[in-house]
Backbone atoms as SQL, in Angstrom:
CREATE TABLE atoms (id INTEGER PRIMARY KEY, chain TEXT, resi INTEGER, resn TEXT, atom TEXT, x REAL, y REAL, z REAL);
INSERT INTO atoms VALUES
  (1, 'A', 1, 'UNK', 'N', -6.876, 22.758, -32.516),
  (2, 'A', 1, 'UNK', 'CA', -6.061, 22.836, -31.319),
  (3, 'A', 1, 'UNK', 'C', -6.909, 23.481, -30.230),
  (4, 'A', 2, 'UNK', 'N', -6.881, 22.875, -29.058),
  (5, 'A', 2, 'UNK', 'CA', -7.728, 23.002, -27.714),
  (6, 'A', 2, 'UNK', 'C', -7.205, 24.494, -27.202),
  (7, 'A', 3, 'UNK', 'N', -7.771, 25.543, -26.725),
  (8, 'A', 3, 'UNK', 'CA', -7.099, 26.353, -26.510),
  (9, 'A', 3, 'UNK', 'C', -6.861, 26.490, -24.530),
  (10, 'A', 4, 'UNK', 'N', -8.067, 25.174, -24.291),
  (11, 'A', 4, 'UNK', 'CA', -8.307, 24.791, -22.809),
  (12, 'A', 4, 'UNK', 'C', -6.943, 24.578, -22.103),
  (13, 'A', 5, 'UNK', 'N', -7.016, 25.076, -20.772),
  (14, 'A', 5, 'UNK', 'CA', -5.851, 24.195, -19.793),
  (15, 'A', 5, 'UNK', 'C', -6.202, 23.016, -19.566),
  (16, 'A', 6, 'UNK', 'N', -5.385, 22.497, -18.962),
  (17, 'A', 6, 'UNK', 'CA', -5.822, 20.574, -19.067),
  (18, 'A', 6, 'UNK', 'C', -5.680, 20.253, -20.189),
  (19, 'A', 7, 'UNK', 'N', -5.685, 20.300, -21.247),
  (20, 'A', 7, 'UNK', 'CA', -6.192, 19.645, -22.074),
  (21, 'A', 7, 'UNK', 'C', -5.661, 18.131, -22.215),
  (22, 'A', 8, 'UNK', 'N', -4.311, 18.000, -21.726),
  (23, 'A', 8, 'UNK', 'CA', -3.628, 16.867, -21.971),
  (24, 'A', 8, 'UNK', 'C', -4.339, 15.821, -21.032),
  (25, 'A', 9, 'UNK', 'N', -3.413, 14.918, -20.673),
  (26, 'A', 9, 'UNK', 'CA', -3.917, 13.685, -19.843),
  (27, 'A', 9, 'UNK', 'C', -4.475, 13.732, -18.366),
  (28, 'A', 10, 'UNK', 'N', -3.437, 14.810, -17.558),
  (29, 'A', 10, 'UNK', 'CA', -3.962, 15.310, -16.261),
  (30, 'A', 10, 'UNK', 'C', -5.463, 15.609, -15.811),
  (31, 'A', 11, 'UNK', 'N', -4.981, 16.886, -17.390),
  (32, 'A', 11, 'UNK', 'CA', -6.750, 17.184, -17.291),
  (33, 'A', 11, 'UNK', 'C', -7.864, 16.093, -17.340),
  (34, 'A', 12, 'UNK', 'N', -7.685, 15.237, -18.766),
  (35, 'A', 12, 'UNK', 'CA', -8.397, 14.325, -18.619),
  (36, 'A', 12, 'UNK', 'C', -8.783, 13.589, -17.636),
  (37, 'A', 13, 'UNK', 'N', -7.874, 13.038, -16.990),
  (38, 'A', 13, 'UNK', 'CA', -7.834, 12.181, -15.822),
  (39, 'A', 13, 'UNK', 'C', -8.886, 12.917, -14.801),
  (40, 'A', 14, 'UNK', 'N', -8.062, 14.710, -14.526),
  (41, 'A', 14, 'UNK', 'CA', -9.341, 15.270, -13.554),
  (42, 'A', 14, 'UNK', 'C', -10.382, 15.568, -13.575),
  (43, 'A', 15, 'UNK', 'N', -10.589, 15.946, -14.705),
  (44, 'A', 15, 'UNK', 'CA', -12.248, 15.898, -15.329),
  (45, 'A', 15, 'UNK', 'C', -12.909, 14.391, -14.997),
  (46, 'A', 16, 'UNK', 'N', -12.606, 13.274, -15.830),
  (47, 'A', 16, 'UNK', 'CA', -13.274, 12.313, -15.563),
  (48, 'A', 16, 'UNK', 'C', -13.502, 11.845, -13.548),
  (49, 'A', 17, 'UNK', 'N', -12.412, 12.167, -12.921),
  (50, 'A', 17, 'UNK', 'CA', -12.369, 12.048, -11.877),
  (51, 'A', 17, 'UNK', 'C', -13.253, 12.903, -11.144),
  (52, 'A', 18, 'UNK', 'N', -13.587, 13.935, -11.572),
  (53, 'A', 18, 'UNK', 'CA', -14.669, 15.005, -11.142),
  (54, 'A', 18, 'UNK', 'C', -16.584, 14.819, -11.354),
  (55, 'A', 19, 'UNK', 'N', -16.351, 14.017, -12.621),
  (56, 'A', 19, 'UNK', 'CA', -17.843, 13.747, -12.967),
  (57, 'A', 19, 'UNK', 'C', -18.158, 12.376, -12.487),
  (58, 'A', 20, 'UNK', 'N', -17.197, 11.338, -12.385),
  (59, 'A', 20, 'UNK', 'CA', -17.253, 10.095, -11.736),
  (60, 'A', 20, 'UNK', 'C', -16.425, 9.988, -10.561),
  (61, 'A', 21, 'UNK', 'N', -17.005, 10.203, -9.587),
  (62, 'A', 21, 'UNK', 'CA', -16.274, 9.906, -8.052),
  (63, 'A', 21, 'UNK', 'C', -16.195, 8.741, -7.586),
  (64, 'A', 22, 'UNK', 'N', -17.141, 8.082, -7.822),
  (65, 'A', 22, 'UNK', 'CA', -16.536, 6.803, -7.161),
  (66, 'A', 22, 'UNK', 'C', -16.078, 5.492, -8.098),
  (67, 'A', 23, 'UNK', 'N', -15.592, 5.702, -9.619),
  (68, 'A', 23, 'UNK', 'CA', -14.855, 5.123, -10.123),
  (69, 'A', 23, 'UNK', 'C', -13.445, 5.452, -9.475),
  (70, 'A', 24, 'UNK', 'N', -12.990, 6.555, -9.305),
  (71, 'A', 24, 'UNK', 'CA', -11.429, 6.701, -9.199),
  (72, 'A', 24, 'UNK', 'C', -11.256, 5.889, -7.790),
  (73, 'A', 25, 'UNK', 'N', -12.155, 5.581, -6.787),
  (74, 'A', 25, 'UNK', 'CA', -11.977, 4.492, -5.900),
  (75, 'A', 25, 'UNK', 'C', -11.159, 3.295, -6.457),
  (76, 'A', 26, 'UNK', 'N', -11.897, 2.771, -7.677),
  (77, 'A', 26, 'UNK', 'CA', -10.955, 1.510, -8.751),
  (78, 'A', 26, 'UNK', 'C', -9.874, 1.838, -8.803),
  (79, 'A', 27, 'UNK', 'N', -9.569, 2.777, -8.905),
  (80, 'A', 27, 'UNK', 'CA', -7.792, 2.635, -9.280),
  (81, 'A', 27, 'UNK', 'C', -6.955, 2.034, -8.559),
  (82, 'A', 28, 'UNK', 'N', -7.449, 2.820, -7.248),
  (83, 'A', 28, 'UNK', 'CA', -6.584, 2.421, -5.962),
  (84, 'A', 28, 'UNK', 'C', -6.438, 0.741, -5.545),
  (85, 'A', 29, 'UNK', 'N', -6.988, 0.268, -5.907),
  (86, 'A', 29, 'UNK', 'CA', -6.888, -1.377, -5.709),
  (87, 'A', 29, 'UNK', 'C', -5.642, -1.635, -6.485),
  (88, 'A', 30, 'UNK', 'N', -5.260, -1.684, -7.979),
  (89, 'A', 30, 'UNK', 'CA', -4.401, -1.947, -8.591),
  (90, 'A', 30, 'UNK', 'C', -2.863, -1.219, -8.051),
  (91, 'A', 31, 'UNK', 'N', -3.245, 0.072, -7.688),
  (92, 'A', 31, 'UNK', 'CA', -2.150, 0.734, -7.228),
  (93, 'A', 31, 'UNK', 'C', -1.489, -0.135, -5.445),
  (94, 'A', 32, 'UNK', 'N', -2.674, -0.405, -4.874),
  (95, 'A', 32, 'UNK', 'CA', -2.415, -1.231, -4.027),
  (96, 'A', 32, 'UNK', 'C', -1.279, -2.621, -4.010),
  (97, 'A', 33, 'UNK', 'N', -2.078, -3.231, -4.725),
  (98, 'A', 33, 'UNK', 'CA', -1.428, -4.877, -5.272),
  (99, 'A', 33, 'UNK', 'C', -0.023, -4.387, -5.522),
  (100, 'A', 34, 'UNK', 'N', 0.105, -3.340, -6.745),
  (101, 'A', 34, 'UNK', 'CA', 1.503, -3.206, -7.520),
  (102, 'A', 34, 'UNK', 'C', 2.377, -3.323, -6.630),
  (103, 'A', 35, 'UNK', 'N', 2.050, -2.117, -5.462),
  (104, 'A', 35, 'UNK', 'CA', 2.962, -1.641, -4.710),
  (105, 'A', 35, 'UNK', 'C', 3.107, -2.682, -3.551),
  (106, 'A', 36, 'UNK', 'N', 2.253, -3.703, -2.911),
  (107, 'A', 36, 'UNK', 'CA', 2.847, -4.611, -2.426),
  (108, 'A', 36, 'UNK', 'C', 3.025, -5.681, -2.651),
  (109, 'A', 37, 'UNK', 'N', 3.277, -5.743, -3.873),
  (110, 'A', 37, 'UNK', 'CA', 4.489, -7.020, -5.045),
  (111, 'A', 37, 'UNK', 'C', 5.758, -6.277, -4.904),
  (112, 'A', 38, 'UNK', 'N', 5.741, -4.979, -5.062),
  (113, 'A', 38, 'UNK', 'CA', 7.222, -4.301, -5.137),
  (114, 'A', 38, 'UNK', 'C', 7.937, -4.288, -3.896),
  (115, 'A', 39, 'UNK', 'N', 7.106, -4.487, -2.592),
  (116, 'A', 39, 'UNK', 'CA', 7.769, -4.864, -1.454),
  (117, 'A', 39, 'UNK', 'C', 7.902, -5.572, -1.469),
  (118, 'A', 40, 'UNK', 'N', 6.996, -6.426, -1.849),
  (119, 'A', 40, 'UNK', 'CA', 7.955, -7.826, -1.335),
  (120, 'A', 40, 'UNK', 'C', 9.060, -8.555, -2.180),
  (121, 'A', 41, 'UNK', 'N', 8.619, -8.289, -3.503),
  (122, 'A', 41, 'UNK', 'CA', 10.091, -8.990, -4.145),
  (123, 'A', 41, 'UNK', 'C', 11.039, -7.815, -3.434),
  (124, 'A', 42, 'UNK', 'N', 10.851, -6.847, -2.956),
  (125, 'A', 42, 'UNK', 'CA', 12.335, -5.786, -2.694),
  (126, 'A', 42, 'UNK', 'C', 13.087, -6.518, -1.108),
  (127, 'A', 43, 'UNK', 'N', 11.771, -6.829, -0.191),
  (128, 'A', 43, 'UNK', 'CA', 12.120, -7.713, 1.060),
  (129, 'A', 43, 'UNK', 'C', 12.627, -8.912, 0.698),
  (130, 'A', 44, 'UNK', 'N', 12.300, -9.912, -0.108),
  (131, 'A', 44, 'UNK', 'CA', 12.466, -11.347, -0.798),
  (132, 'A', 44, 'UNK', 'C', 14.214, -10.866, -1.413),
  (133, 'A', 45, 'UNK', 'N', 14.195, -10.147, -1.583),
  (134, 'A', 45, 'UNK', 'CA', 15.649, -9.927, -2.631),
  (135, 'A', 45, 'UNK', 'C', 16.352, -8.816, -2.325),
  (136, 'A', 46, 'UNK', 'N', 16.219, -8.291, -0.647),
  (137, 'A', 46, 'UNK', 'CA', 16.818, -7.776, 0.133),
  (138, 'A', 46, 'UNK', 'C', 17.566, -6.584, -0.389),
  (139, 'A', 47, 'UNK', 'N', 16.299, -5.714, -0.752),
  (140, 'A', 47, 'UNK', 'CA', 16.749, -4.467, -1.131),
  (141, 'A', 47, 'UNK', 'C', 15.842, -3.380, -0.358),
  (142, 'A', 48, 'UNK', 'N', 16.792, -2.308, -0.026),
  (143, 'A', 48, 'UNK', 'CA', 15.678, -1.581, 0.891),
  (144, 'A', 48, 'UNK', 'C', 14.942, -0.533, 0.331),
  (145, 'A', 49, 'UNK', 'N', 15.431, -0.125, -1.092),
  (146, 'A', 49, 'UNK', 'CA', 14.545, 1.059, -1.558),
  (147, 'A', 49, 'UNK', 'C', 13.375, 0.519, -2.060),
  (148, 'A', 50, 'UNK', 'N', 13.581, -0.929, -2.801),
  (149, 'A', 50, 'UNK', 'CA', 11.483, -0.630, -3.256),
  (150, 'A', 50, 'UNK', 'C', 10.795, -1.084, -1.979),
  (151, 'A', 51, 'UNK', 'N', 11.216, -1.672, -0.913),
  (152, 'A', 51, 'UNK', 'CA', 10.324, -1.559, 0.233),
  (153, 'A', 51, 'UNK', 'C', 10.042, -0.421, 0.745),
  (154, 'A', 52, 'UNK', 'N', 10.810, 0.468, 0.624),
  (155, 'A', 52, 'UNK', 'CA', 10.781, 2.135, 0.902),
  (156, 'A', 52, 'UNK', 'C', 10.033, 2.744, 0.305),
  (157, 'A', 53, 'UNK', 'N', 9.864, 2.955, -0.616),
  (158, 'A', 53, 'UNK', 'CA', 8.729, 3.185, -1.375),
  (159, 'A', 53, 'UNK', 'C', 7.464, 2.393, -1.622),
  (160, 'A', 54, 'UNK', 'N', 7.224, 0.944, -1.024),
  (161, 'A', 54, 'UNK', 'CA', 6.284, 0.378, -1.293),
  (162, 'A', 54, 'UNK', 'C', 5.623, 0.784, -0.060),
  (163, 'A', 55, 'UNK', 'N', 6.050, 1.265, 1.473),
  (164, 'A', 55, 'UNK', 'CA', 6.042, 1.107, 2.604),
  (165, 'A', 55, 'UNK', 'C', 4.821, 3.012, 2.679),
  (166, 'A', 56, 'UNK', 'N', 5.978, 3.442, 1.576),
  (167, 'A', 56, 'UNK', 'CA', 5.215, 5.464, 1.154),
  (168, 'A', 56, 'UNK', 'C', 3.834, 5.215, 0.685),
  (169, 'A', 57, 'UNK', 'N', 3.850, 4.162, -0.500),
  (170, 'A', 57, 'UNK', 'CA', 2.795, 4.040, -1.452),
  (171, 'A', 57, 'UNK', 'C', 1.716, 3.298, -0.266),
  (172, 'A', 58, 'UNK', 'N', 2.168, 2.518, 0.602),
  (173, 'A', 58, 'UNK', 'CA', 0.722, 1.865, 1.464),
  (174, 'A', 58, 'UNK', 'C', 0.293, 2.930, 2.584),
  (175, 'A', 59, 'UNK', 'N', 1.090, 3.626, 2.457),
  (176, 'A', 59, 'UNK', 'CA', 1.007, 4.776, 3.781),
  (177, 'A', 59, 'UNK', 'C', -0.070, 6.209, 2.359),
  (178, 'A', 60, 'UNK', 'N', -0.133, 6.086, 1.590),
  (179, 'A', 60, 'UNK', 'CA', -1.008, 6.828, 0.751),
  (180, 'A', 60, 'UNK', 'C', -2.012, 6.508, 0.750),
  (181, 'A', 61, 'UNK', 'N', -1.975, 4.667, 0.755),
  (182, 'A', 61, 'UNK', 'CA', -3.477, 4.257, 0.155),
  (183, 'A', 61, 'UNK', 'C', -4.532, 3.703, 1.468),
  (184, 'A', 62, 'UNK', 'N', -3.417, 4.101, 2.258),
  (185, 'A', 62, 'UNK', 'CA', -3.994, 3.830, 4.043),
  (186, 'A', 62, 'UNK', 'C', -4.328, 5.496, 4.508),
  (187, 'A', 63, 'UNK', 'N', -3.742, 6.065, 3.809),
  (188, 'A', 63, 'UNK', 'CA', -4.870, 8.208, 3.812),
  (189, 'A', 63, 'UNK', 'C', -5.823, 8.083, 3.304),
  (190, 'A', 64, 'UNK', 'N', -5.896, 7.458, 1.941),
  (191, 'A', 64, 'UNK', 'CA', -6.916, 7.419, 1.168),
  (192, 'A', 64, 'UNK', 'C', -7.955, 6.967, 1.548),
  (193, 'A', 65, 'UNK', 'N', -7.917, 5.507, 2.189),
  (194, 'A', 65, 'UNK', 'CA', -9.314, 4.946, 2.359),
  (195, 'A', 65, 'UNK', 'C', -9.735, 4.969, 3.362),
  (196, 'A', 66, 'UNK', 'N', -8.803, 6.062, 4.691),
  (197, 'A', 66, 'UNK', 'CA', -9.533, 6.471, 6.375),
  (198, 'A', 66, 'UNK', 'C', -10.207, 7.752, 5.085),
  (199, 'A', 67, 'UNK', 'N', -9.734, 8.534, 4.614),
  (200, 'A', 67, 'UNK', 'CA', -9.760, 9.921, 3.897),
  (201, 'A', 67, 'UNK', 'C', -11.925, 9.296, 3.338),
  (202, 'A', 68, 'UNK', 'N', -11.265, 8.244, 2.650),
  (203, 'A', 68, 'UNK', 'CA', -12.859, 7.595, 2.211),
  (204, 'A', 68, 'UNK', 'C', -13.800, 7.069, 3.338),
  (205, 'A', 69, 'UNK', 'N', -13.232, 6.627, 3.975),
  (206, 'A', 69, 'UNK', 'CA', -14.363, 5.608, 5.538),
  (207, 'A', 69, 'UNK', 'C', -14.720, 7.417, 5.693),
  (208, 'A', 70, 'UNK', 'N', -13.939, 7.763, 6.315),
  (209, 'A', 70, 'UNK', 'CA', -14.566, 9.336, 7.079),
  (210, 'A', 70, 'UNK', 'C', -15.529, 9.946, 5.934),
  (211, 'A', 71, 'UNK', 'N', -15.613, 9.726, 4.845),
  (212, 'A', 71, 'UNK', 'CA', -16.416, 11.005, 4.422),
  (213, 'A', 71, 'UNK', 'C', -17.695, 9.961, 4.091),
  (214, 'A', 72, 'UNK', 'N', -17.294, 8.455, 3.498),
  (215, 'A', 72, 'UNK', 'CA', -19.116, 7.568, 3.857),
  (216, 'A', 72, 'UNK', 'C', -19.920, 7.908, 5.174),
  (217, 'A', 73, 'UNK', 'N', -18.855, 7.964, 6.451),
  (218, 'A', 73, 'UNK', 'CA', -19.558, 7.722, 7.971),
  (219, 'A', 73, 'UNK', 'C', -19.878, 8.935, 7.930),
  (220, 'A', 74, 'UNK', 'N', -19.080, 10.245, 7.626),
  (221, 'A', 74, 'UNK', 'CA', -19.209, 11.183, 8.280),
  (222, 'A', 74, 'UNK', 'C', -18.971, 11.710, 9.443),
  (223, 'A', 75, 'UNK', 'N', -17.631, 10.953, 9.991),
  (224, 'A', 75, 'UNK', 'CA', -16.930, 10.984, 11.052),
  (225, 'A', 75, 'UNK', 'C', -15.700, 10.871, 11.154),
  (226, 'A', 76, 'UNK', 'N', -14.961, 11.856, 11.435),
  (227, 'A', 76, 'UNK', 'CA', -14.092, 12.085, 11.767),
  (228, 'A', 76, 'UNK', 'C', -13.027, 10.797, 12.548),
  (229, 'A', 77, 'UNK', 'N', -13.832, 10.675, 13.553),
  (230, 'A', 77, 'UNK', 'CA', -13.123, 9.490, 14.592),
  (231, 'A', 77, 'UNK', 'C', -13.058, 8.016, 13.752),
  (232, 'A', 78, 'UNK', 'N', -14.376, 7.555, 12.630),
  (233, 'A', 78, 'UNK', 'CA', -14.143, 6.540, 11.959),
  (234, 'A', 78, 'UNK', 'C', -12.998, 6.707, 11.088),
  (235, 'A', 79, 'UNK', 'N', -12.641, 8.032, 10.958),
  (236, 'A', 79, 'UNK', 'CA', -11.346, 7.599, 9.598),
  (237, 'A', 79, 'UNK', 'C', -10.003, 7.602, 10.168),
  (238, 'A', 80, 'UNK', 'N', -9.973, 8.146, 11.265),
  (239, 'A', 80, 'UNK', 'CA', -8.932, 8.138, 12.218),
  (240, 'A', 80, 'UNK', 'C', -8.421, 6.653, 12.607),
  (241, 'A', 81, 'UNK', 'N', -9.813, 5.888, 13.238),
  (242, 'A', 81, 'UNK', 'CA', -9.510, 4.127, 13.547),
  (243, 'A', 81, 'UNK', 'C', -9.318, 3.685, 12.715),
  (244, 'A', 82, 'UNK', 'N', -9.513, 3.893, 11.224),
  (245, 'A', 82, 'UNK', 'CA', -9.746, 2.907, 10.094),
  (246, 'A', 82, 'UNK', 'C', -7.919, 2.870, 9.671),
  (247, 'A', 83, 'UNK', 'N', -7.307, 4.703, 9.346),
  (248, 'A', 83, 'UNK', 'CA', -5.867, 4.574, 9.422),
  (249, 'A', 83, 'UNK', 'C', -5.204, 4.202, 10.072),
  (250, 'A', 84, 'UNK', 'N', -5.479, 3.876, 12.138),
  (251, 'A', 84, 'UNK', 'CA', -4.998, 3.251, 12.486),
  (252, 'A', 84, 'UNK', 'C', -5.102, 1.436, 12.566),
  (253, 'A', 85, 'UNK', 'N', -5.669, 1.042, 11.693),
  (254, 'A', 85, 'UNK', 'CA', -6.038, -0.284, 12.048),
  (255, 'A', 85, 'UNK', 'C', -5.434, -0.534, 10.450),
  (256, 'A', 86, 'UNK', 'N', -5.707, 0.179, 9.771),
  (257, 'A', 86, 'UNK', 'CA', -4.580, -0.203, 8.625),
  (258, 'A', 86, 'UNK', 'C', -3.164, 0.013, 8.763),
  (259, 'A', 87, 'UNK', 'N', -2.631, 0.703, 9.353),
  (260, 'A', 87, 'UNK', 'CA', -1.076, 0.869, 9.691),
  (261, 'A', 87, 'UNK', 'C', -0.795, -0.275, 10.512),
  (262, 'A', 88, 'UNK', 'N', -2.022, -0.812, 11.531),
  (263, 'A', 88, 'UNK', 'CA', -1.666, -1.385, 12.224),
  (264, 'A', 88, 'UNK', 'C', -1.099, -3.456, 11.365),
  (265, 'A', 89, 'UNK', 'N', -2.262, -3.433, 10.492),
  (266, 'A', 89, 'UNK', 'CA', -2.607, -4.563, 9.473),
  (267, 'A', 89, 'UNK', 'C', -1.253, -4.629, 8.656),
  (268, 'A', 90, 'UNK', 'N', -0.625, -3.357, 8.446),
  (269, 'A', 90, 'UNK', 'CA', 0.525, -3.141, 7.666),
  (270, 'A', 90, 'UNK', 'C', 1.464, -3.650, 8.403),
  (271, 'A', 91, 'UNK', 'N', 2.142, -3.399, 9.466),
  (272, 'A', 91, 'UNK', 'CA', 2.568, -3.850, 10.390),
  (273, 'A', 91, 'UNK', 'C', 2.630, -4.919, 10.815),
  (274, 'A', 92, 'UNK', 'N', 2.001, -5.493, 10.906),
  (275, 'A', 92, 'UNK', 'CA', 1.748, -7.002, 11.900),
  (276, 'A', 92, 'UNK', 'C', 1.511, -8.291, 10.612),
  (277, 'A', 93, 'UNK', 'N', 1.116, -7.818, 9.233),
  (278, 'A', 93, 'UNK', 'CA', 2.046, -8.532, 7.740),
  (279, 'A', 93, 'UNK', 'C', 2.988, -8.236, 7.758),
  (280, 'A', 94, 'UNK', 'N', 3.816, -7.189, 7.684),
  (281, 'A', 94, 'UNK', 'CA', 5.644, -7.232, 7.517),
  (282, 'A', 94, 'UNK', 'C', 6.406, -8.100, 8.837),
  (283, 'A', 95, 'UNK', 'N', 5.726, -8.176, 9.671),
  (284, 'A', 95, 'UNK', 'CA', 6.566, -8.839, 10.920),
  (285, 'A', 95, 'UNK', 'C', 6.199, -10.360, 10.724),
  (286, 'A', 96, 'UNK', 'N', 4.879, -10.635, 10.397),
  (287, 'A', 96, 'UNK', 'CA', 4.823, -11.946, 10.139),
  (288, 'A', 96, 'UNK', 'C', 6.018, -12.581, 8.496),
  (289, 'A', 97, 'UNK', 'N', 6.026, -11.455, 7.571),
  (290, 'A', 97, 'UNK', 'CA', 6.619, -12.422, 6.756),
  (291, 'A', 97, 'UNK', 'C', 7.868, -11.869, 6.927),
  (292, 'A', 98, 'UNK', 'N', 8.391, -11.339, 8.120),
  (293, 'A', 98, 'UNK', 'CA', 10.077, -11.255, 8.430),
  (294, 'A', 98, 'UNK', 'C', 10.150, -12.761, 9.633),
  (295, 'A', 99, 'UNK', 'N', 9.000, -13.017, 10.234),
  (296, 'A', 99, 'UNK', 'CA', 9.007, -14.009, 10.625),
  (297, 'A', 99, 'UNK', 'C', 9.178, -15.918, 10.017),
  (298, 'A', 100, 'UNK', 'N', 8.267, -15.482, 8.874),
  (299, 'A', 100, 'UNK', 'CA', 8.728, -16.575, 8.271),
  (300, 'A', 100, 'UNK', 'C', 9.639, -16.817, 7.204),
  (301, 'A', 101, 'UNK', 'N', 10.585, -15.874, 7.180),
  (302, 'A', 101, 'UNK', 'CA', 11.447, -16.289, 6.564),
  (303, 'A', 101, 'UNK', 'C', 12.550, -16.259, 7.248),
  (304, 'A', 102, 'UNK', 'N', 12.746, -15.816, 8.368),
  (305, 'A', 102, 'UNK', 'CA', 14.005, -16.053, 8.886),
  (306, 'A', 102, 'UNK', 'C', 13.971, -17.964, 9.429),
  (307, 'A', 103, 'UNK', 'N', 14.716, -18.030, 8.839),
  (308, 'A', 103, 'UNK', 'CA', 15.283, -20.000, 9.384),
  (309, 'A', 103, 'UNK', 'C', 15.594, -20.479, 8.122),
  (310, 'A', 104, 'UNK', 'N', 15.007, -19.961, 6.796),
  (311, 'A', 104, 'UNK', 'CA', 15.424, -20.556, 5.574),
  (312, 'A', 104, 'UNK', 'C', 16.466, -20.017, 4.994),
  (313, 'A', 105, 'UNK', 'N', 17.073, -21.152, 4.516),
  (314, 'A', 105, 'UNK', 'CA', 17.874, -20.557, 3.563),
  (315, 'A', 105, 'UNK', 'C', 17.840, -20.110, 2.497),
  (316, 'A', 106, 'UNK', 'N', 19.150, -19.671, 1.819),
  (317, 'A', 106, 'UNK', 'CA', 18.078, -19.298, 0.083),
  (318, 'A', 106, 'UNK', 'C', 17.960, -19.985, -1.101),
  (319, 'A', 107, 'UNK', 'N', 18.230, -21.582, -0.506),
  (320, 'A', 107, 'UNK', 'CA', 17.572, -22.554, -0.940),
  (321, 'A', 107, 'UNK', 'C', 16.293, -23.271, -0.774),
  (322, 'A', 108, 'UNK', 'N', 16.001, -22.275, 0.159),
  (323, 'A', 108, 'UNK', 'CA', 15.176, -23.077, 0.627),
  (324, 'A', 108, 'UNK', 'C', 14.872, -23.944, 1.912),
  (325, 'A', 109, 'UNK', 'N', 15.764, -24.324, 2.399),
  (326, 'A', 109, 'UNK', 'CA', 15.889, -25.643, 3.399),
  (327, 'A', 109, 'UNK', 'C', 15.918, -24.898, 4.716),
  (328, 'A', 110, 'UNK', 'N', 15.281, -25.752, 5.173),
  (329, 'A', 110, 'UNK', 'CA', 15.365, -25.006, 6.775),
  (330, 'A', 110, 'UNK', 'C', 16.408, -25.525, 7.664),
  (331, 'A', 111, 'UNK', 'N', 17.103, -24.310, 8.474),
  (332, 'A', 111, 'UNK', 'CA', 18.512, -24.052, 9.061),
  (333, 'A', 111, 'UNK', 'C', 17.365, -24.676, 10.619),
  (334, 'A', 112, 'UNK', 'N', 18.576, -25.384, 11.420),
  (335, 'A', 112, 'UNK', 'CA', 18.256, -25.896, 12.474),
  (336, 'A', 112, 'UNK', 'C', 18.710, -25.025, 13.198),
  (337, 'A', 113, 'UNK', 'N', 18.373, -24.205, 14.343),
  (338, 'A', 113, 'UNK', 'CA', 19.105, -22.973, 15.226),
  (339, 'A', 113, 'UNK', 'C', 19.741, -24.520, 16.717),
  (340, 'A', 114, 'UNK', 'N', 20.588, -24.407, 16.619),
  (341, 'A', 114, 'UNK', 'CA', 20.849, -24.991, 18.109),
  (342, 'A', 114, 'UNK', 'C', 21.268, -24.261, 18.882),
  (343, 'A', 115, 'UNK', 'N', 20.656, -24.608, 20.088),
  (344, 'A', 115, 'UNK', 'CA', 20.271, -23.549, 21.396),
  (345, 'A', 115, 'UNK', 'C', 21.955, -24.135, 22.543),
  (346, 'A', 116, 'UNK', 'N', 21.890, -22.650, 22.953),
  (347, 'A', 116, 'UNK', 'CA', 23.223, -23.307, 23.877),
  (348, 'A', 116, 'UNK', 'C', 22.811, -23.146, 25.130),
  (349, 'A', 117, 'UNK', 'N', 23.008, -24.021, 25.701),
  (350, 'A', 117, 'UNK', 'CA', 22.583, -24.406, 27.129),
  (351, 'A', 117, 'UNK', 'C', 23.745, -23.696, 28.250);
């Protein structure tokens, strides 16, 4: 029996994360994807909490990788543009696919809007 703190998985995790730095970069990709599948089936099937949380989780992994640009450049101002140009990327995908789905139905078929003159 370990008489160490950590010893369990945390630890593990932070140790390995401590001697290999730029593996734990990998993670974040998968954590990425997950979390925007979980928005969108939550937008697709019109529920607002896993977009709520998918919306937290991209707003983490959009700290993370200005948090990463800034410390490759070594600038401050690069990690600043990089979070804003990812919030911004975040943004301007959710409006496009609120865009294309409004006119369909949830069959599928596209609704004709007639305009009143």
């Amino acid at each position: 029996i370990s008489s160490r703190r950590g010893a369990g998985t945390s630890g593990l995790l932070a140790t390995f994360v401590i001697q290999h730095p730029r593996l734990e970069l990998m993670g974040w990709f998968p954590f990425s994807v997950i979390n925007g599948v979980t928005g969108l089936l939550g937008f697709k099937l019109q529920r607002s909490f896993p977009v709520l949380l998918s919306a937290l989780a991209l707003a983490i992994v959009s700290i993370r990788a200005s948090l990463f640009i800034s410390d490759v450049t070594g600038s401050t101002v690069a990690g600043i543009c990089s979070f804003g140009l990812l919030g911004f990327a975040v943004i301007a995908a959710a409006q496009e696919l609120d865009r294309s789905s409004q006119g369909f139905t949830a069959k599928g078929r596209r609704v004709e809007q007639a305009r009143a003159m």
